[in-house]
C-alpha positions in Angstrom: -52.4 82.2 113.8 -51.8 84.1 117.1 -48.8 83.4 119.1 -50.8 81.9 122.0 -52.6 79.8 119.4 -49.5 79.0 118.1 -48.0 77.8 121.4 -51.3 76.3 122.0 -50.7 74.0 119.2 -47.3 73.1 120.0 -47.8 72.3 123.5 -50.6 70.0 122.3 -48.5 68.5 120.0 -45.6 67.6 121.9 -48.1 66.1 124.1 -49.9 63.9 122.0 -46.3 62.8 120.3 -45.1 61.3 124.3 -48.6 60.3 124.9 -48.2 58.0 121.6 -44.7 57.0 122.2 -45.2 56.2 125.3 -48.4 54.1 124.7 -50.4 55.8 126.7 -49.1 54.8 129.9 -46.9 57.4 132.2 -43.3 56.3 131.8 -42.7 56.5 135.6 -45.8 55.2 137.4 -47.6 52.9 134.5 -50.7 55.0 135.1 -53.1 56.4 132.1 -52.1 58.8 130.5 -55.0 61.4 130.1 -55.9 63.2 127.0 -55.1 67.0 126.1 -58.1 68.2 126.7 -58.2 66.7 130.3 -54.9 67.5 131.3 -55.1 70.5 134.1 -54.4 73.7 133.0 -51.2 73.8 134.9 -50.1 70.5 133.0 -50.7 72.2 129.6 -49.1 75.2 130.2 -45.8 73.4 131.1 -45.9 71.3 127.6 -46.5 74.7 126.3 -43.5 75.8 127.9 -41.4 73.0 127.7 -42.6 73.1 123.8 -41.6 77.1 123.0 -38.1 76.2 124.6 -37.2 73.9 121.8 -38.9 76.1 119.0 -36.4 78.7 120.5 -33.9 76.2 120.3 -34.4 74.9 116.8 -34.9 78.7 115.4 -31.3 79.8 117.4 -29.8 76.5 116.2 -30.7 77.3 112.5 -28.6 80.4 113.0 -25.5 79.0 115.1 -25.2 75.8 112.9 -21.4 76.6 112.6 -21.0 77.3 116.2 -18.7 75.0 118.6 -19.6 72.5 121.2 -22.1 75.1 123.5 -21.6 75.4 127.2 -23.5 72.8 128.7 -22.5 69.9 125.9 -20.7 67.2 126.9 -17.3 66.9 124.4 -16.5 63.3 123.7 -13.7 63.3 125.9 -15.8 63.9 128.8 -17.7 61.1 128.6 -17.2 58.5 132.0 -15.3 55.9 130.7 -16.7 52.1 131.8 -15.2 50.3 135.2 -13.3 46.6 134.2 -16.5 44.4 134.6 -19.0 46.5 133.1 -18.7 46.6 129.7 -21.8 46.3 127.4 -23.8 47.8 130.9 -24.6 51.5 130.3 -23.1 53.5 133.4 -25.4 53.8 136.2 -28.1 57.1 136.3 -27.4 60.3 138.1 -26.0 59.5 141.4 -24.5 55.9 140.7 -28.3 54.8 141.2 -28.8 51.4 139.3 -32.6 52.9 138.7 -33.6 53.3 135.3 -35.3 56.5 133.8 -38.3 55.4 135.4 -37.6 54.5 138.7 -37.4 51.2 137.8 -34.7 48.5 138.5 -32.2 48.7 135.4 -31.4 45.6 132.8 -27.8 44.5 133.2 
């Protein structure tokens, strides 16, 4: 198999893996979900990318397995700690929004 096959494949199957998990339905508006094939071709080439970034990842990762906490981890320690009052609530997203991943409002 080529290497633009290859990625081809991956990109379609990273896809099709969200697609299922997320029910068909975009996470952020609700809308339909379209298939591979009718995805634009700028659409497919970012899965494609975003696709050959964690088979780069993986591969590098089988070789630094023994490797520390990389630049750009979060160590333990780093972690926010919860506000009195807020325990059990996950802390708010980026920017102290109280906006789920999706945009939507969050559960408390």
């Amino acid at each position: 198999m080529t290497m633009q096959a290859e990625d081809q494949r991956l990109g379609r199957l990273a896809y099709e893996n969200y697609h299922a998990a997320a029910g068909g339905k975009s996470l952020v508006s609700g809308a339909t979900l379209p298939a591979w094939d009718d995805l634009e071709p700028s659409i497919q080439d970012a899965w494609i990318a975003a696709a050959r970034a964690v088979q780069m990842d993986v591969q590098n990762g089988e070789e630094d397995d023994d490797d520390a906490t990389e630049e750009g981890d979060i160590a333990e320690d780093d972690q926010p700690e919860h506000q009195d009052g807020d325990e059990g609530r996950p802390p708010a997203g980026p920017g102290g929004s109280d906006r789920d991943a999706d945009g939507g409002e969050a559960q408390a």
